[in-house]
KEGU-392509 format. One line per 3 residues: number of its first residue (from 1); their letters; for each residue z, y, x of N, C-alpha, C, CB. Coordinates in Angstrom, 3 decimals, always signed. Glycine has a CB too. Layout:
REM residues N
NUM = a = Z/Y/X/Z/Y/X/Z/Y/X/Z/Y/X ~ ... .
END
This chain:
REM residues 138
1 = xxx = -34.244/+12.203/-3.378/-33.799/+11.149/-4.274/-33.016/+10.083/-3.514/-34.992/+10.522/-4.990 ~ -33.233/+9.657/-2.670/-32.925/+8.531/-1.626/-31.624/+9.042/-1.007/-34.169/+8.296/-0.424 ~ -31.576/+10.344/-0.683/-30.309/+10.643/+0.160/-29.238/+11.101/-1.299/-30.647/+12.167/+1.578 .
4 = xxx = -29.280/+11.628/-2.375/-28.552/+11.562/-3.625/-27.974/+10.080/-3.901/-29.520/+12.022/-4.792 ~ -29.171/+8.625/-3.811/-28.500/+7.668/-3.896/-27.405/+7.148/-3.341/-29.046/+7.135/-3.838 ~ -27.733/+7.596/-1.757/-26.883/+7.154/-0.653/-25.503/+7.894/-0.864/-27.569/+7.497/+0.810 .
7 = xxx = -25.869/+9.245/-1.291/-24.099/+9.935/-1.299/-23.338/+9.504/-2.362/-23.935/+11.652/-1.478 ~ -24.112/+9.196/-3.549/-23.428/+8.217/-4.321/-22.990/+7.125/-3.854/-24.034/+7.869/-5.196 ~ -23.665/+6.209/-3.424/-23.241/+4.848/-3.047/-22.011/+5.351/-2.241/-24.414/+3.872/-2.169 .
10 = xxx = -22.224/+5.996/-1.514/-20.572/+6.294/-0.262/-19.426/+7.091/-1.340/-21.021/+7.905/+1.601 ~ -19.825/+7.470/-2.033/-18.870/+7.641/-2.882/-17.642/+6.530/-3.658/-19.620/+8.163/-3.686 ~ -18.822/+5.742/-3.720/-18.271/+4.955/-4.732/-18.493/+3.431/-3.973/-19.086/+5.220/-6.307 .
13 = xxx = -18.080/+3.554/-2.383/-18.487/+2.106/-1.898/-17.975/+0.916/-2.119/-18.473/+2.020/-0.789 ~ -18.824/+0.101/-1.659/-18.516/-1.336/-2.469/-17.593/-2.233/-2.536/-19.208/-2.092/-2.281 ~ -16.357/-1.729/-1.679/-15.006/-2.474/-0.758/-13.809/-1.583/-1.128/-15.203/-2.445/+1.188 .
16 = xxx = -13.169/-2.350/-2.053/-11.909/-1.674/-2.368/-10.544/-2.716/-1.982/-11.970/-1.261/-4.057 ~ -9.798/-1.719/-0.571/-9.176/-2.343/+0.348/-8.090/-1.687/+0.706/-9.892/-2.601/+1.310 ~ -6.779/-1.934/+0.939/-6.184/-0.878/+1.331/-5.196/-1.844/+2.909/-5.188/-0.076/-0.242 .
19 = xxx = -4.663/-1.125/+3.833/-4.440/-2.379/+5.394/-3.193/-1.594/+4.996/-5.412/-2.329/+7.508 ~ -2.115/-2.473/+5.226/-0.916/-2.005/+5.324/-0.108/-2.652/+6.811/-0.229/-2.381/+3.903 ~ +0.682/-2.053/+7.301/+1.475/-2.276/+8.493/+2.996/-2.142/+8.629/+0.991/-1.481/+9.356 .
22 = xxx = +3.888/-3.281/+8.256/+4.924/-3.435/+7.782/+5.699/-3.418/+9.642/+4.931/-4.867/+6.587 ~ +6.424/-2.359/+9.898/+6.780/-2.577/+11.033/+8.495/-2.802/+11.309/+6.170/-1.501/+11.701 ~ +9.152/-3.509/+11.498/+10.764/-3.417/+11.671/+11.133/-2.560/+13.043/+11.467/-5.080/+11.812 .
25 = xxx = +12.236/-1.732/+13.002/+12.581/-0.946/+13.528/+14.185/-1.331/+13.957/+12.225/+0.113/+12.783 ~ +14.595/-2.051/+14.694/+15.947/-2.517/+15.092/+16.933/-1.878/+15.447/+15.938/-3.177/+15.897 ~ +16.688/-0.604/+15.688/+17.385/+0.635/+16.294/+18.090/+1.340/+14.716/+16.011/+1.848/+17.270 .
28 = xxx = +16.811/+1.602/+13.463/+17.865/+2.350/+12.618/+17.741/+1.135/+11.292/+17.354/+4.307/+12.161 ~ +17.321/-0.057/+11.371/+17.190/-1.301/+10.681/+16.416/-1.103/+9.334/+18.588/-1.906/+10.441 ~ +15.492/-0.335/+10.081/+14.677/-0.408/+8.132/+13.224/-0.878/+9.287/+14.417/+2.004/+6.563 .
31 = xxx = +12.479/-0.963/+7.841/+10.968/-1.394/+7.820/+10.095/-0.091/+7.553/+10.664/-2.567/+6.584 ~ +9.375/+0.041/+8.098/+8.346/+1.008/+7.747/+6.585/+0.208/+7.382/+8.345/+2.132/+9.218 ~ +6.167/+0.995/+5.893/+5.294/+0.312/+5.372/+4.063/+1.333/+5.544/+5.706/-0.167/+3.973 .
34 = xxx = +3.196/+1.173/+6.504/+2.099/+2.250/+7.023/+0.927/+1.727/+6.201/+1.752/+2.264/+8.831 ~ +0.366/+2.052/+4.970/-0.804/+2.223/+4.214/-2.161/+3.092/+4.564/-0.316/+2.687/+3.139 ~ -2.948/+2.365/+5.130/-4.250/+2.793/+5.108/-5.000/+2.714/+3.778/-4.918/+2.080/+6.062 .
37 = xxx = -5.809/+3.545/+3.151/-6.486/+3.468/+2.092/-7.633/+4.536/+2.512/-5.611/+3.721/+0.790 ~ -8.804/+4.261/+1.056/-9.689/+5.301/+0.907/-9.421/+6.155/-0.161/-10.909/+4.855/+0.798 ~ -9.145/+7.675/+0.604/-9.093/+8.558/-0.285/-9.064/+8.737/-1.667/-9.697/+8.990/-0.052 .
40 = xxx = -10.794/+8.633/-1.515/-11.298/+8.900/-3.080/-10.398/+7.643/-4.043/-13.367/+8.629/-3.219 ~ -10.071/+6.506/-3.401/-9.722/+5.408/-4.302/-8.212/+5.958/-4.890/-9.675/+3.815/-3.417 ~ -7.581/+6.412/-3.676/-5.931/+7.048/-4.158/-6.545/+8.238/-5.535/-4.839/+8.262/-2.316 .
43 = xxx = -7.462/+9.171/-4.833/-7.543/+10.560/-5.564/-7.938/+9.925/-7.212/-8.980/+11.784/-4.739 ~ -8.645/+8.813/-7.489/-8.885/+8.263/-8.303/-8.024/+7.694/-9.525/-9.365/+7.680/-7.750 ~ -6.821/+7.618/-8.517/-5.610/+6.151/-9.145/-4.637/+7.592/-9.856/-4.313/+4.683/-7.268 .
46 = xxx = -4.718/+8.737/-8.983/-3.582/+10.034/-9.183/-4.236/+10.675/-10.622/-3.596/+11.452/-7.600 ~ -5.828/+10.845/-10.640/-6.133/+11.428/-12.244/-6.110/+10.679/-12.956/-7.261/+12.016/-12.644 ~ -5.538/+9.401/-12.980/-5.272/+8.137/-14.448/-4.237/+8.686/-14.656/-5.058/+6.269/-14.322 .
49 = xxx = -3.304/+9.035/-13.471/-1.421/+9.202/-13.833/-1.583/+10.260/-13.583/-0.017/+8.484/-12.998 ~ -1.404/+11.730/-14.403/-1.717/+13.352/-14.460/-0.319/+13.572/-14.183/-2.380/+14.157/-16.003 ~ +0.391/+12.768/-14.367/+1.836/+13.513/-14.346/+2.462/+12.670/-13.057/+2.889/+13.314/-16.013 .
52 = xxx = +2.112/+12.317/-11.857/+2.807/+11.577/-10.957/+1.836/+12.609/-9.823/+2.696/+9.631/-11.059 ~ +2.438/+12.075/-8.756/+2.277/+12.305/-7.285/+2.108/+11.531/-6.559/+3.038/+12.779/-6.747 ~ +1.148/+11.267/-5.348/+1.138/+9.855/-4.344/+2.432/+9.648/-4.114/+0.364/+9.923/-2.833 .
55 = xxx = +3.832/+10.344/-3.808/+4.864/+9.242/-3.612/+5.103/+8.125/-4.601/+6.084/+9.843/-3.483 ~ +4.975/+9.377/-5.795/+5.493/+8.306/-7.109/+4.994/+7.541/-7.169/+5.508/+8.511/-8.365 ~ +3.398/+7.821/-7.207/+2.452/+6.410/-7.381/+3.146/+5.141/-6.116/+0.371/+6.922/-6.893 .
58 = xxx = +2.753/+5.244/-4.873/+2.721/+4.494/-3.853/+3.697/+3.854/-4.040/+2.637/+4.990/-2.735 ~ +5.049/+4.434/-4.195/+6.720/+4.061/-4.700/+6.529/+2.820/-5.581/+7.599/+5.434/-5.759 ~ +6.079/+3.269/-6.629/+6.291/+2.398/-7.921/+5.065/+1.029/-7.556/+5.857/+3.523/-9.645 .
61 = xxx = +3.853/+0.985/-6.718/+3.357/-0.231/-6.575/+3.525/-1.114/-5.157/+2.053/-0.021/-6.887 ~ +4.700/-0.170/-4.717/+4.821/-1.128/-3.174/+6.026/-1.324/-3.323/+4.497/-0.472/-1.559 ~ +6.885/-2.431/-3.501/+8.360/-2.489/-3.603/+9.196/-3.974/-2.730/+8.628/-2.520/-5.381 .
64 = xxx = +10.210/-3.539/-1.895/+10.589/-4.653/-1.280/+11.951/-5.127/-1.963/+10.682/-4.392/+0.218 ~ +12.093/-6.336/-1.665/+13.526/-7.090/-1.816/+14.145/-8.032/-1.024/+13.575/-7.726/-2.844 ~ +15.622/-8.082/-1.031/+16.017/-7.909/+0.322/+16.049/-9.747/+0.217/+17.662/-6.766/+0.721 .
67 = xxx = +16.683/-10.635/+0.856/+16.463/-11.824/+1.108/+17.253/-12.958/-0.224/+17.001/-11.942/+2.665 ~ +18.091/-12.034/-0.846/+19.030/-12.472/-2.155/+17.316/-12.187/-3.234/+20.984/-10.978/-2.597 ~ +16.490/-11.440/-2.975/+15.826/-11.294/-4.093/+16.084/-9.660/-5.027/+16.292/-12.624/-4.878 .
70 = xxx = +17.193/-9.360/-4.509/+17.471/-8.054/-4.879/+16.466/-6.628/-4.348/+18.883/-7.952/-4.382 ~ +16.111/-5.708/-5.874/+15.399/-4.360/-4.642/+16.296/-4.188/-4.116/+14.800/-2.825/-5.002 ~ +15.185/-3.438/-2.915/+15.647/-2.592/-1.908/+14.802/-1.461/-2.310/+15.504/-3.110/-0.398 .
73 = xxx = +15.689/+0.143/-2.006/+15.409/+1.395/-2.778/+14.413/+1.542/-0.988/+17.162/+2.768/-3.482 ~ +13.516/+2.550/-2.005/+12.187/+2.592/-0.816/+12.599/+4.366/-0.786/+9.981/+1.966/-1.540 ~ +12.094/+4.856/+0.166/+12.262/+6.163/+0.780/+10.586/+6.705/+1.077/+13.296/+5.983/+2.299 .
76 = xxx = +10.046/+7.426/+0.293/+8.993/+8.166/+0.837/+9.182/+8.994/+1.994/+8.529/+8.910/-0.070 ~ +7.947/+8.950/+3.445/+8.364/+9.077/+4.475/+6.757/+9.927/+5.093/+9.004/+7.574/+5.052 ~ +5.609/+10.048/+3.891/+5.029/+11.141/+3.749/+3.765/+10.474/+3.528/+5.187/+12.151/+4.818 .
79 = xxx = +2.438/+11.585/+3.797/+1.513/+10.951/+3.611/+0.303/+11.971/+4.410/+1.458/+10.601/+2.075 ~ -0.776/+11.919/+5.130/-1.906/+12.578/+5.879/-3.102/+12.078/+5.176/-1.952/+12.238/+7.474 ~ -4.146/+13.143/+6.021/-5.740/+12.240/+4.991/-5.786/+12.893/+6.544/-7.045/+12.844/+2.934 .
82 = xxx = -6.926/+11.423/+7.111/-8.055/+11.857/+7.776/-9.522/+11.257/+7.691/-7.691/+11.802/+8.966 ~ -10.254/+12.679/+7.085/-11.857/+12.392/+6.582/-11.908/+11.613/+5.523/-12.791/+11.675/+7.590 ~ -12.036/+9.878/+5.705/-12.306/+9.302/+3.752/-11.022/+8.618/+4.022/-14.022/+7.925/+3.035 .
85 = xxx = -10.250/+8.697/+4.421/-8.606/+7.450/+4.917/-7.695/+8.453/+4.382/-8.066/+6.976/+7.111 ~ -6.776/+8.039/+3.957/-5.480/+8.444/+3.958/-4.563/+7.486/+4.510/-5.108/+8.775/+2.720 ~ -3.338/+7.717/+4.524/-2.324/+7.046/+5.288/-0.778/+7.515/+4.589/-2.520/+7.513/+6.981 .
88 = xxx = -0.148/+6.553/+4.086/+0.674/+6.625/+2.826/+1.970/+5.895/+3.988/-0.046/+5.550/+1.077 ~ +3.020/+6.508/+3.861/+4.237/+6.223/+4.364/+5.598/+5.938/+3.651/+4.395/+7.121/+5.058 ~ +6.242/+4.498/+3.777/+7.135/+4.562/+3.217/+8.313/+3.709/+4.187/+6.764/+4.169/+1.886 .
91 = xxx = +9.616/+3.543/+3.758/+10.492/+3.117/+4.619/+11.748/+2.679/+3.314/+10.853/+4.407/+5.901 ~ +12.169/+1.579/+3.818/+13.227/+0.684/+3.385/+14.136/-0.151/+4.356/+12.620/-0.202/+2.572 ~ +15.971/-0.057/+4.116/+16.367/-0.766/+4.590/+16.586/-1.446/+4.939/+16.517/-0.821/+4.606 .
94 = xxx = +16.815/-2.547/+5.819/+16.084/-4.296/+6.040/+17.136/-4.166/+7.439/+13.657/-4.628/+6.427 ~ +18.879/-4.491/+6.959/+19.700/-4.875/+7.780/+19.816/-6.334/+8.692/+20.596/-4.685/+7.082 ~ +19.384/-7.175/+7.595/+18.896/-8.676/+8.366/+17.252/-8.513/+8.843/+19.017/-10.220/+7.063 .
97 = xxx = +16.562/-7.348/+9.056/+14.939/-7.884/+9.449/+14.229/-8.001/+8.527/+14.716/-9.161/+10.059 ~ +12.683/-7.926/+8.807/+11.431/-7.609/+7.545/+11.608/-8.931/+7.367/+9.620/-6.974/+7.857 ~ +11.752/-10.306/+8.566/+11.538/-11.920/+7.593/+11.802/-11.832/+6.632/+12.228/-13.154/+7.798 .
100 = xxx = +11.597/-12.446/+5.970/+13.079/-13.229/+4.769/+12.890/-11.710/+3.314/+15.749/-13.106/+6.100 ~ +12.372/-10.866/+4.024/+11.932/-9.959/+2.637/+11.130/-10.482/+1.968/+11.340/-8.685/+2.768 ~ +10.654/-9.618/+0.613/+9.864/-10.398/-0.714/+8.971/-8.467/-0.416/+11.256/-11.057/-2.924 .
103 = xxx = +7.777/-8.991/-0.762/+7.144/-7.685/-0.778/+6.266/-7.702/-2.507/+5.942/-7.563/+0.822 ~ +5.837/-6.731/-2.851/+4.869/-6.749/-4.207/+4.246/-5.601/-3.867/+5.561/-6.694/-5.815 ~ +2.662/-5.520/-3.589/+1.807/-4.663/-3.206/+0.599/-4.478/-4.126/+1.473/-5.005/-1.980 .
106 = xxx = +0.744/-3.708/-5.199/-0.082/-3.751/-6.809/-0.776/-2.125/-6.403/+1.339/-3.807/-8.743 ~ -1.135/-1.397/-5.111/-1.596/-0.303/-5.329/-2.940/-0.202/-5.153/-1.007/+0.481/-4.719 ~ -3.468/+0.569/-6.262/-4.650/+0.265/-6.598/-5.400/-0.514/-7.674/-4.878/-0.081/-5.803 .
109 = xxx = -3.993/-1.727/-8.233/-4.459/-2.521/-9.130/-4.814/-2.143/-10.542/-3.679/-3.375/-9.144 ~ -4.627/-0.949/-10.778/-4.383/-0.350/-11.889/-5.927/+0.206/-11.818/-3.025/+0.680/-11.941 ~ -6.354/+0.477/-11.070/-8.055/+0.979/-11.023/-9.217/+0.065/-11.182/-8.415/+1.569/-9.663 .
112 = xxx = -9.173/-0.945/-9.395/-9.744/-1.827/-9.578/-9.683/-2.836/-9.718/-10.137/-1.836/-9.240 ~ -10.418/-3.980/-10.456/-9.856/-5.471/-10.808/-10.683/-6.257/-9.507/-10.381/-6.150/-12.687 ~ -11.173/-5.218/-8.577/-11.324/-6.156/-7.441/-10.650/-5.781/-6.158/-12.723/-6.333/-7.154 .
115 = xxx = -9.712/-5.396/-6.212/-8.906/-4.578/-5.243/-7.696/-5.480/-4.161/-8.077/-3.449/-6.278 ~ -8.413/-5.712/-3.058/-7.357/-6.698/-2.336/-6.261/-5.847/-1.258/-8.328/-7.921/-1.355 ~ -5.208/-6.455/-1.098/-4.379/-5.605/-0.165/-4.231/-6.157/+0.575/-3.322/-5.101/-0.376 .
118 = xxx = -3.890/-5.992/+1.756/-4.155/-6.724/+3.271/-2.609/-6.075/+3.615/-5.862/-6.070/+4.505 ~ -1.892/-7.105/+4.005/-0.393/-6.538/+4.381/-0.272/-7.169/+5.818/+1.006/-7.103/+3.226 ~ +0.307/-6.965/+6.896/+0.417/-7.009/+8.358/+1.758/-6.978/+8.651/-0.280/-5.927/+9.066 .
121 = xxx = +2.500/-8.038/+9.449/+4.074/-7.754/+10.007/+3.275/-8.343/+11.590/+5.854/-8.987/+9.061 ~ +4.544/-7.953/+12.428/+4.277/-8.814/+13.599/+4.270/-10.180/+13.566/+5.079/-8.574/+14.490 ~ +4.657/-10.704/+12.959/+4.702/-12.536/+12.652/+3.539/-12.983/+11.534/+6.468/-13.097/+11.829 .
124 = xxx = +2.643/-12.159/+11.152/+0.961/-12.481/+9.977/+0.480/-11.912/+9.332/+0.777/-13.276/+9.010 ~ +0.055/-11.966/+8.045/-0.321/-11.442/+7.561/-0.177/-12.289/+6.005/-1.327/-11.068/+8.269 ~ -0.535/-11.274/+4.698/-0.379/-11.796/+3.489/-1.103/-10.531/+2.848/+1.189/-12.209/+3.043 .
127 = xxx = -2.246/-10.984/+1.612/-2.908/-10.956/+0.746/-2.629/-10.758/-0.102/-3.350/-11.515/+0.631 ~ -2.640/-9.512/-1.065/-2.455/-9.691/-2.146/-4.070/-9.092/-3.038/-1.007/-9.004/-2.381 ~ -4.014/-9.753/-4.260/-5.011/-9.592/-5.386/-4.258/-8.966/-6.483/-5.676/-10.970/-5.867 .
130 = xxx = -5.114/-8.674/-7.678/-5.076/-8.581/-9.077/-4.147/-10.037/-9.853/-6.785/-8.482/-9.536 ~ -2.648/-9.840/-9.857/-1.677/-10.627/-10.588/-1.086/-11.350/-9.806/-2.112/-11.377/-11.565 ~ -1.691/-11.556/-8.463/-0.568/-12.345/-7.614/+1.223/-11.747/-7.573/-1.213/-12.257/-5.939 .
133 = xxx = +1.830/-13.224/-7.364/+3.570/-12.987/-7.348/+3.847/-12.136/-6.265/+4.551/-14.408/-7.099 ~ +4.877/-11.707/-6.461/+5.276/-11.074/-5.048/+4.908/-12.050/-3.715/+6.996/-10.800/-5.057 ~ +5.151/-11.530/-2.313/+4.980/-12.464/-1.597/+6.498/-12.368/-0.146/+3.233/-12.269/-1.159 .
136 = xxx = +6.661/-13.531/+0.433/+7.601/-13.454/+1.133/+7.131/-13.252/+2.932/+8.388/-14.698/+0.689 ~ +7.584/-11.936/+3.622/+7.180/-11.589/+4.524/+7.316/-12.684/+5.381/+7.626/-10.527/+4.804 ~ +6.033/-12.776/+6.601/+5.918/-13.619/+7.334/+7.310/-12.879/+8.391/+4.265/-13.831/+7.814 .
END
């Protein structure tokens, strides 16, 4: 009984989080957006949307804009699972640098209403929740 509880509880644990790692690349001038998540939480978000795929999904809730405020078209750049993590890859052009970009990071929001995103550049970090505005890269 006790170890049934426990595989539940890890199933369904209590921290819904996903670390992202926004890195600029000066050589071919894009940004690369490295998403850590838990599995089950993606595998979760993919049987709401029967007809999409983790790019599509990841695509449509991570989106940058360039320093005018304009998108910038994002490039799926793949995706791995290791054990309960996955790791979601994407890449966008960023000719002036990640500063001065606008990011909107809603993945996951569609599941949980307690779901925070933790976003990372070399210059900080920024937070996003359930309805926050876009935010402007450190």
């Amino acid at each position: 009984m006790v170890i049934a509880c426990l595989a539940a509880w890890c199933l369904t644990h209590p921290i819904h989080t996903t670390l992202t790692n926004v890195t600029y690349d000066r050589t071919t001038a894009q940004v690369t957006a490295m998403v850590r998540a838990f599995a089950v939480d993606v595998d979760q978000a993919l049987k709401r949307h029967q007809r999409i795929d983790v790019s599509a999904y990841a695509t449509s809730a991570i989106r940058f804009r360039d320093e005018a405020g304009q998108p910038v078209p994002i490039t799926w750049c793949g995706s791995r699972r290791e054990g309960d993590v996955v790791w979601l890859c994407l890449r966008a052009p960023a000719p002036h640098g990640a500063s001065g970009m606008t990011l909107t990071d809603t993945l996951l929001f569609d599941v949980f209403d307690d779901q925070v995103n933790i976003v990372m550049t070399e210059h900080g970090s920024v937070l996003f929740t359930k309805g926050d505005a876009p935010r402007r890269l450190p």
